[in-house]
Wavefront OBJ file of the C-alpha trace (Angstrom):
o trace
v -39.221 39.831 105.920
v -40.011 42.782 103.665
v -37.069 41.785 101.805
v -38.059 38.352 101.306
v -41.170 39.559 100.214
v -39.917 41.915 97.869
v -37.631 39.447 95.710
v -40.605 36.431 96.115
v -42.689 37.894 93.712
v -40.314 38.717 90.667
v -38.514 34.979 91.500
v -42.001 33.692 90.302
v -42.321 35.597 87.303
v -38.609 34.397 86.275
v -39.405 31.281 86.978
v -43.183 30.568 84.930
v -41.619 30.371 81.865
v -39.740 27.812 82.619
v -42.245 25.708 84.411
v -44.639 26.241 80.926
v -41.605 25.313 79.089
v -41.431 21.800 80.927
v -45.461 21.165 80.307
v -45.442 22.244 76.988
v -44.906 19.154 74.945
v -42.687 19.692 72.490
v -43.638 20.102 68.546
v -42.703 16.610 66.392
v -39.508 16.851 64.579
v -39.691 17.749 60.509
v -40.400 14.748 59.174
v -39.280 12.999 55.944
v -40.912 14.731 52.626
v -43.403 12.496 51.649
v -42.545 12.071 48.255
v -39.620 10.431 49.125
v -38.000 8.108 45.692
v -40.175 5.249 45.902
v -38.010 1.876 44.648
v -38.853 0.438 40.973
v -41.788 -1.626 41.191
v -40.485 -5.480 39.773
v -42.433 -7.254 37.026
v -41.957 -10.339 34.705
v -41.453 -10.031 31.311
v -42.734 -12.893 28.781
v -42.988 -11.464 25.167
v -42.170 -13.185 21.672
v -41.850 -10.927 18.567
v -39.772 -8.012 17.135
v -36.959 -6.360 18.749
v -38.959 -3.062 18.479
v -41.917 -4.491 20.313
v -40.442 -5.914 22.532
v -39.041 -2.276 23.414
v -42.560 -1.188 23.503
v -44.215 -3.789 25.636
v -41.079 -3.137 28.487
v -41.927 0.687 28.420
v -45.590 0.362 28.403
v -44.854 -2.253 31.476
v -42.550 -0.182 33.503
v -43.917 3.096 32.827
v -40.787 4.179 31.161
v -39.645 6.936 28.192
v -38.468 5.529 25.744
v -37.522 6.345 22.176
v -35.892 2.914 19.923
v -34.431 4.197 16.477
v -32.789 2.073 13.507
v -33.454 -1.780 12.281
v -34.789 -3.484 15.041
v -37.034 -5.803 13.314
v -34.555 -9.106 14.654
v -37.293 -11.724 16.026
v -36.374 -11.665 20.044
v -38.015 -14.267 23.085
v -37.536 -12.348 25.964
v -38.860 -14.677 29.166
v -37.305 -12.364 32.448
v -39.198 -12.723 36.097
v -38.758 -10.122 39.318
v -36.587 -7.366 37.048
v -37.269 -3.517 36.851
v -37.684 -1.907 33.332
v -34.500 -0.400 33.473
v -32.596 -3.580 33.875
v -34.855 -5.208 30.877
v -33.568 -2.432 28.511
v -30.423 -2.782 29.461
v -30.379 -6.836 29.399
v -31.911 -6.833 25.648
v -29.401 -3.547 24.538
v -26.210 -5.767 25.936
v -27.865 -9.018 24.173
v -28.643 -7.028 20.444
v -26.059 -4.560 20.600
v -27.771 -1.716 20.921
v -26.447 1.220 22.320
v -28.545 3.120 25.826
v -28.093 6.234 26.461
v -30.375 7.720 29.644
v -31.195 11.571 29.381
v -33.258 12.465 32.587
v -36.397 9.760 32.333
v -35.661 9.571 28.875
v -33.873 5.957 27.558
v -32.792 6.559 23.998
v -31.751 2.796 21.950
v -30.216 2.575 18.922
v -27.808 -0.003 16.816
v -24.285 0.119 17.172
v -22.295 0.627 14.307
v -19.963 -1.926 12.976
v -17.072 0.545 13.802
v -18.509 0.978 17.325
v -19.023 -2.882 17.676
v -15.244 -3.577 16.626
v -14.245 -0.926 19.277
v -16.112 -1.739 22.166
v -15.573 -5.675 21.854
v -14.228 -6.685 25.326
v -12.804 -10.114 25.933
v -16.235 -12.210 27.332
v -16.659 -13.122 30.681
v -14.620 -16.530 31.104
v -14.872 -19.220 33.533
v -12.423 -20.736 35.747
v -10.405 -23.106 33.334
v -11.559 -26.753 33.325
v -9.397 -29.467 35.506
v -7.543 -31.135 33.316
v -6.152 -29.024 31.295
v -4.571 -25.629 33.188
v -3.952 -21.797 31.156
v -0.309 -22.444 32.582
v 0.007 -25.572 30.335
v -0.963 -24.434 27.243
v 1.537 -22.816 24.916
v 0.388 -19.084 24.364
v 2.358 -18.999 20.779
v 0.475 -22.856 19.421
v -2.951 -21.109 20.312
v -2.282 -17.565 18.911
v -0.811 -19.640 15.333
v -4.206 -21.846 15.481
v -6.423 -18.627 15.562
v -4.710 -17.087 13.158
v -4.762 -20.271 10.586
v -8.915 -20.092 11.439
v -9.507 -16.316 10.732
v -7.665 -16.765 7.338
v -9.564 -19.894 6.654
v -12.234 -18.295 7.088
v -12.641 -15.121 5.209
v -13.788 -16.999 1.799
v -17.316 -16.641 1.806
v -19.251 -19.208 -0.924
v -22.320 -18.856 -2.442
v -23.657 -20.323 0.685
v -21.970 -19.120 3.780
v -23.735 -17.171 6.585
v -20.894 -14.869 7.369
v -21.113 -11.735 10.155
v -18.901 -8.967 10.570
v -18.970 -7.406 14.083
v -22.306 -8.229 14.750
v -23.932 -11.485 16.286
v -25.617 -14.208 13.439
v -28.660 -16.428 13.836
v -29.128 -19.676 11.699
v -32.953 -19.679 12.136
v -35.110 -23.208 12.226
v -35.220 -24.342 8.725
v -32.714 -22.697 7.573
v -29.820 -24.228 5.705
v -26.257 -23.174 5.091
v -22.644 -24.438 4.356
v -20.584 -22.506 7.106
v -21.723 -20.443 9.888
v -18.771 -17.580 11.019
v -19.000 -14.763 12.907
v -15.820 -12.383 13.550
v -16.602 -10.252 16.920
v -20.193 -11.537 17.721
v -22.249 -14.744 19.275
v -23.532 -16.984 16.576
v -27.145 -19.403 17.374
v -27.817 -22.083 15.513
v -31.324 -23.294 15.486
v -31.399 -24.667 11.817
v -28.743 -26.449 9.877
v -25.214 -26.072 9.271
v -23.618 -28.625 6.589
v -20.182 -27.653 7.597
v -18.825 -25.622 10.265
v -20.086 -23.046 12.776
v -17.468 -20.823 14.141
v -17.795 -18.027 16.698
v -14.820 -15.636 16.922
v -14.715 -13.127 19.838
v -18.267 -14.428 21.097
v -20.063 -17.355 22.422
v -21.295 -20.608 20.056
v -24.861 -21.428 20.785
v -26.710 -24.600 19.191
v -30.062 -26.228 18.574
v -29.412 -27.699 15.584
v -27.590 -29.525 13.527
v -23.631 -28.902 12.491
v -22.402 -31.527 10.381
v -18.537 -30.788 10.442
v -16.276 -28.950 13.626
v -18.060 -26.490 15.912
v -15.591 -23.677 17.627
v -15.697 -20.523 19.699
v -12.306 -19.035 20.056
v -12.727 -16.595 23.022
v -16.110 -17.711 24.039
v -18.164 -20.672 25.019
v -20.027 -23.572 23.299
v -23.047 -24.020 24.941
v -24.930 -27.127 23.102
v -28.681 -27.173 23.766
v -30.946 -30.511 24.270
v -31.129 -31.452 20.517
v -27.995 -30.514 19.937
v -26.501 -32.410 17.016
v -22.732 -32.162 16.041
v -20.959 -34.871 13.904
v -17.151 -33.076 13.957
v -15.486 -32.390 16.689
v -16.200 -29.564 19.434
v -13.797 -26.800 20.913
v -13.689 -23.573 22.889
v -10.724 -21.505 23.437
v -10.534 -18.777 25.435
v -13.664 -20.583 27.491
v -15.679 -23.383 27.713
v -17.913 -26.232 26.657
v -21.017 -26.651 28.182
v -23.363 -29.105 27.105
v -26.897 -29.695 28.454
v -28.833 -33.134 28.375
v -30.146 -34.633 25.196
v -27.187 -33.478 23.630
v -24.997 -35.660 21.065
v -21.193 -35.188 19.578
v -19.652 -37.632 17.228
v -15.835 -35.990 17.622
v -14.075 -34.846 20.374
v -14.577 -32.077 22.764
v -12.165 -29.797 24.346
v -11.701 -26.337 26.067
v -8.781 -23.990 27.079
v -9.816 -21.141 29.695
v -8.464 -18.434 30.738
v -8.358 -14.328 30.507
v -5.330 -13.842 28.796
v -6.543 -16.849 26.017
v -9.716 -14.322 25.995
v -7.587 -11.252 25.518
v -5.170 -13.542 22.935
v -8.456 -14.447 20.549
v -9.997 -10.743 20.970
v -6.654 -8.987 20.014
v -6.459 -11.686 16.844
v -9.857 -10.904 15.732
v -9.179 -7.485 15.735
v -6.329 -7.803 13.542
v -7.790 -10.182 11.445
v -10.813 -7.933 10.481
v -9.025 -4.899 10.120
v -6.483 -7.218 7.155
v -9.404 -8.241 5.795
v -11.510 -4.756 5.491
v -7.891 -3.248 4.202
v -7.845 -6.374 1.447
v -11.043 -5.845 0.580
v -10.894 -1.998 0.125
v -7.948 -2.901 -2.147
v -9.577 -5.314 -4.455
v -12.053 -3.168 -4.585
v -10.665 -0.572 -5.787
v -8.546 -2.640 -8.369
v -11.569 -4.050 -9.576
v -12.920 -0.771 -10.284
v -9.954 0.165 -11.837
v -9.440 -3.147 -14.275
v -13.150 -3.353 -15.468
v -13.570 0.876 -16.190
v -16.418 1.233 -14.121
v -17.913 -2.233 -14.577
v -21.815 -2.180 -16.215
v -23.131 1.038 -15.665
v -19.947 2.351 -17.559
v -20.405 -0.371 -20.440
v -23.940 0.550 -20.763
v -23.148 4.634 -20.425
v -20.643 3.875 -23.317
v -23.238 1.637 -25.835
v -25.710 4.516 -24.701
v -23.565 7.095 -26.444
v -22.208 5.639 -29.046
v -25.616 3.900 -29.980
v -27.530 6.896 -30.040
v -24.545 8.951 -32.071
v -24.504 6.094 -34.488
v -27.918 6.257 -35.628
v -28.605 10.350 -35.215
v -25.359 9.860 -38.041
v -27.149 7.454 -39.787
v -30.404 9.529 -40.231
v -29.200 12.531 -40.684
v -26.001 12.204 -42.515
v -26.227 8.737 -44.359
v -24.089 9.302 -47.003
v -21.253 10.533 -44.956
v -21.426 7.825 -42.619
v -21.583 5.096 -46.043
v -18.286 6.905 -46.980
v -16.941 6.425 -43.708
v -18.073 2.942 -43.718
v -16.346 2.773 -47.526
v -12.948 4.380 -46.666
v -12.956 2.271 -43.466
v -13.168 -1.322 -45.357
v -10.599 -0.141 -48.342
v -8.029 1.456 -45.977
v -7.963 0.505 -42.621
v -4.072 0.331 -42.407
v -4.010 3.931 -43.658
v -6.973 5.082 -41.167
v -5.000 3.543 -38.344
v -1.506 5.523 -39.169
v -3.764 9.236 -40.057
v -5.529 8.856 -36.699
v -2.575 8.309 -34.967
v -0.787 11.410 -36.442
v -3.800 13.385 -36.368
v -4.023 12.298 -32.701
v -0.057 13.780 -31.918
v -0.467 16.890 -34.003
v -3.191 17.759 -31.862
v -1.350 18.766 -28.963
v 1.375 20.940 -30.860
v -1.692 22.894 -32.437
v -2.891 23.130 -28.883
v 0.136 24.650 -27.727
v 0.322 27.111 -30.586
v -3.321 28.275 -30.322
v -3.421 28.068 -26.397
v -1.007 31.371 -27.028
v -3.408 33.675 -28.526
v -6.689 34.867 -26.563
v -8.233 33.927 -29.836
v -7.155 30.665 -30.186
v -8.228 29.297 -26.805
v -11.998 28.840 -27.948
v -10.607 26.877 -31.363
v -8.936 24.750 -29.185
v -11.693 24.190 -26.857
v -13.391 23.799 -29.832
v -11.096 21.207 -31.262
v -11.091 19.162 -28.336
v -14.499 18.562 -27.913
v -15.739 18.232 -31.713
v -12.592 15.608 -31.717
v -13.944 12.730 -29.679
v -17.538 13.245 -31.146
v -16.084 12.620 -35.110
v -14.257 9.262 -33.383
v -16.920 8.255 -32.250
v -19.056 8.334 -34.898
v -15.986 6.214 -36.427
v -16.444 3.906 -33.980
v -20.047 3.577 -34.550
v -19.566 2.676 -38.443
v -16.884 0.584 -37.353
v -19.045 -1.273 -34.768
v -21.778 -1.436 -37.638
v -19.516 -3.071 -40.227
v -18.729 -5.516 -37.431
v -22.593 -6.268 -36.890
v -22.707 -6.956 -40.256
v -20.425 -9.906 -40.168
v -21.955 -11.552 -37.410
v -24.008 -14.425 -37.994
v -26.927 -13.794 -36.142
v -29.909 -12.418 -37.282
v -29.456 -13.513 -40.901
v -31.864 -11.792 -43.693
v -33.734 -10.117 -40.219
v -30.702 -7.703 -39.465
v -32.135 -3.519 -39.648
v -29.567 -0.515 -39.098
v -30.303 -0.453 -35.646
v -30.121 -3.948 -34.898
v -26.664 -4.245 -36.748
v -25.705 -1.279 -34.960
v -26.384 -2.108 -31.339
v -24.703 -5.879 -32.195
v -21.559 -4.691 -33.416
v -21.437 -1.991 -30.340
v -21.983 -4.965 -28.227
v -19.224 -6.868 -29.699
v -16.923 -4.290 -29.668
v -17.238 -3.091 -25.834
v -17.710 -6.615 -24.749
v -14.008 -7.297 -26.547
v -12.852 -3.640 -25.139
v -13.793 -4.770 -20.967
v -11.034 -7.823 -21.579
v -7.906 -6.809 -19.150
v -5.156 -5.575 -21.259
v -5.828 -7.159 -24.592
v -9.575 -4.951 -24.631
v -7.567 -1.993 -23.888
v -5.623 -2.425 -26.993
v -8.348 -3.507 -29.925
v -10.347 -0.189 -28.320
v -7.182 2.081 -28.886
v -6.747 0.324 -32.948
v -10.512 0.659 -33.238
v -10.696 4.685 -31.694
v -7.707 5.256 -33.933
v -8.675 3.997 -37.286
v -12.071 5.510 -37.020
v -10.756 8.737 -36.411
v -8.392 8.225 -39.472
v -11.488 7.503 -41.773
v -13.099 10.986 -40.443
v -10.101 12.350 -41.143
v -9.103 11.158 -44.514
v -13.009 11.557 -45.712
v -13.201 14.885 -43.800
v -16.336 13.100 -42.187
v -17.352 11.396 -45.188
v -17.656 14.758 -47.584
v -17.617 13.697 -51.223
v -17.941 16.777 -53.983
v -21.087 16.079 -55.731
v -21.221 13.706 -58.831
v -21.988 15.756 -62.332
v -20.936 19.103 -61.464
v -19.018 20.483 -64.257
v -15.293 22.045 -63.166
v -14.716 25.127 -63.385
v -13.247 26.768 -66.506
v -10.138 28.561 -66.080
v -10.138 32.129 -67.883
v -8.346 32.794 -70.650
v -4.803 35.208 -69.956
v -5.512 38.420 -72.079
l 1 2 3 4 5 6 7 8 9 10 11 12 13 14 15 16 17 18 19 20 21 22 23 24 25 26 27 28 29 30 31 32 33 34 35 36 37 38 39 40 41 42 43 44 45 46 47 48 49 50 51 52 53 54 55 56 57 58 59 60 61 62 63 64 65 66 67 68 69 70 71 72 73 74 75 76 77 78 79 80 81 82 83 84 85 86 87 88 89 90 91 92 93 94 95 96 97 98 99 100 101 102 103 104 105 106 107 108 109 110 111 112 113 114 115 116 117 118 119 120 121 122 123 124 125 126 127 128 129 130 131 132 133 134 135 136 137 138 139 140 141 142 143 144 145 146 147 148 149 150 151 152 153 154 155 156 157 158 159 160 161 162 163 164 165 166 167 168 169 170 171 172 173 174 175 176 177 178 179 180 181 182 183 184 185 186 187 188 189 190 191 192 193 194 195 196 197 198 199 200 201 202 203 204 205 206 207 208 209 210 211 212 213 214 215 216 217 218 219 220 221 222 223 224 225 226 227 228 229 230 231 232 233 234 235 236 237 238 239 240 241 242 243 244 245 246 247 248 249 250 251 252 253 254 255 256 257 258 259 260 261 262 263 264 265 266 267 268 269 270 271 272 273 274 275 276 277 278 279 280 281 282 283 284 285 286 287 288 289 290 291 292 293 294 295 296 297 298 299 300 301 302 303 304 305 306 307 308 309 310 311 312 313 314 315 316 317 318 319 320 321 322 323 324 325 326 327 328 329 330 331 332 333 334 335 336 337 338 339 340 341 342 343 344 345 346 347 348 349 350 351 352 353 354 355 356 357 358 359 360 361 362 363 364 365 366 367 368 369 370 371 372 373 374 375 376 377 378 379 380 381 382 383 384 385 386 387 388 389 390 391 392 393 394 395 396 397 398 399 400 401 402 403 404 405 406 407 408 409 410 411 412 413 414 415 416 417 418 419 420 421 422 423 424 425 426 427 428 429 430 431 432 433 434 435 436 437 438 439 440 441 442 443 444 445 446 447 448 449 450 451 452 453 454
């Protein structure tokens, strides 16, 4: 008994715990933070202006960051219902080409390049091909020939041509044109096209009117209600889709499938990067044939215009003996320029030796062009002198500026110009030359008497 009793009492005290432990109700697990991500709240979206606006009225919507950069004045009709912000900005950047870029809460836009454009062009989404005519039927080598014949048709652009390079093209309402091509964009047509609309690497949408063929070669022809088209209608590389209240005079035909898609892409591709290389090179030949083209005319009447008459006022006999030695020997001022013109670079060889030398020959070369061309100026003013307009009315100036006129006018003609400006540069020279710029020893000076020998 006095051993039960003994080991009752701490039993109790080991057990209490646990019995509190069993009433004790339990503190609630952690729960969730509260500021849990809540999901983007939806809204609708029905807004009619500029691009840039339209950017604006999204973020001022969805409570979003965002900065929009670049030329983003393009008139946009955005109607979207139940979307988040994000997935409007994204929608309108895939529709304009604009590139999105997302820093944090910060959505940055921009306009792609032409270069990025070209790069990024995927084939477009294609649907299944139509029944009754398969992608297995079609011959791969007909289709690729029949792009290629349309991207060469169509690089010459006319006075009236909408054409767009790696971007998409609108023909607004009202608005009147003879083609409509795009190469690696969609093209819309809400006005009038006299000719034909063509969509390469993008989809064909009309309103309007198109008066010839309408084509999308790897895209689709969608034709709205109102649609008008008097030629004939075809997509490769998708499909046409017309709506109701739609009308087409020709025939109508598409070719699906993703490698057609891939086909018209890689062609496109090809076909602008010929044409950019053709253009670069005429370009440049263009440059080279015409000197410059008019600012260099005009920097060369400039100069020899305002040479021409400082000679004239300040030295106006010289340049009247110039003028003089110029009608009564031009033969003779052509063959002295020319030698005067080779001797120069034997004295340049001769002087270049000597420390000394090198400034006469700097010297030499630049007081060299200035006396031919104030030949050239007297030349050009004898020339304005014989040309019949102006009669009785004709001052220096005037007769100067016409005959400069004349002259460069005849000197931009391919080949032959180059040749009357080389005669003209060489028998002026010869007259400065031969006249030693018009220097005359003064009229009724005695000579000098020789001294007796002793």
């Amino acid at each position: 008994m006095k051993l039960a009793s003994r080991l009752l009492l701490p039993s109790l005290l080991l057990g209490a715990p646990v019995a509190l432990a069993q009433e004790t109700p339990l503190p609630p697990a952690a729960e969730a933070p509260a500021t849990a991500a809540t999901p983007a709240k939806p809204l609708d979206v029905s807004f009619r202006g500029t691009l840039r606006d339209a950017l604006k009225h999204i973020a001022e919507e969805g409570g979003l960051n965002v900065v929009a950069t670049g030329e983003l004045d393009t008139a946009v009709e955005v109607h979207l219902q139940d979307v988040t912000a994000e997935q409007a900005l994204r929608t309108l950047a895939r529709t304009y080409s604009l590139r999105l870029d997302q820093d944090g809460s910060i959505f940055t836009l921009r306009p792609l390049a032409a270069a990025e454009k070209l790069a990024a062009l995927p084939p477009p989404p294609l649907p299944p091909p139509p029944p009754s005519i398969s992608a297995d039927e079609l011959d791969t080598r007909e289709i690729q020939e029949r792009v290629r014949q349309e991207v060469h048709k169509r690089r010459a652009k006319g006075d009236r041509d909408a054409v767009a390079r790696g971007q998409s093209l609108e023909v607004k309402q009202g608005e009147s044109v003879d083609n409509a091509v795009v190469f690696g964009g969609n093209l819309l047509v809400k006005g009038h096209v006299e000719e034909d609309a063509v969509a390469f690497g993008g989809n064909l949408d009309i309103y309007g009117v198109v008066e010839g063929d309408a084509h999308a070669f790897g895209g689709n022809v969608i034709l709205h209600e109102g649609a008008a088209i008097q030629g004939d209608v075809s997509a490769i590389g998708g499909m046409v889709i017309r709506e109701d209240g739609t009308w087409v005079e020709g025939s109508t035909e598409s070719f699906g499938g993703a490698n057609i898609g891939v086909l018209v892409a890689s062609e496109v591709k090809d076909g602008l990067k010929k044409e950019l290389q053709n253009a670069a090179t005429v370009e440049e030949h263009t440059e080279r044939s015409s000197g410059g083209g008019i600012p260099a005319f005009l920097l060369q009447f400039a100069a020899l215009f305002g040479l021409g008459f400082l000679g004239q006022l300040f030295f106006p006999a010289r340049m009247k003996e110039l003028a003089a030695e110029i009608q009564r020997q031009p033969v003779k001022s052509g063959l002295t320029g020319l030698l005067g013109l080779l001797a120069m670079i034997p004295i340049t060889a001769v002087l270049a030796i000597t420390v000394v030398g090198i400034p006469v020959v700097v010297a030499l070369w630049l007081v060299a062009p200035v006396a031919a061309a104030l030949g050239l100026a007297v030349l050009a003013s004898e020339i304005g002198l014989r040309v019949p307009v102006l009669r009785g009315r004709k001052t220096q100036a005037a007769v100067l500026a016409l005959g400069l006129f004349v002259l460069l006018a005849v000197g931009a003609i391919p080949v032959v110009g180059a040749v009357v400006m080389g005669l003209a540069t060489l028998v002026a020279f010869g007259a400065v030359i031969r006249t030693r710029f018009g220097y005359t020893r003064p009229r009724g000076m005695p000579e000098p008497i020789p001294s007796a020998p002793l």
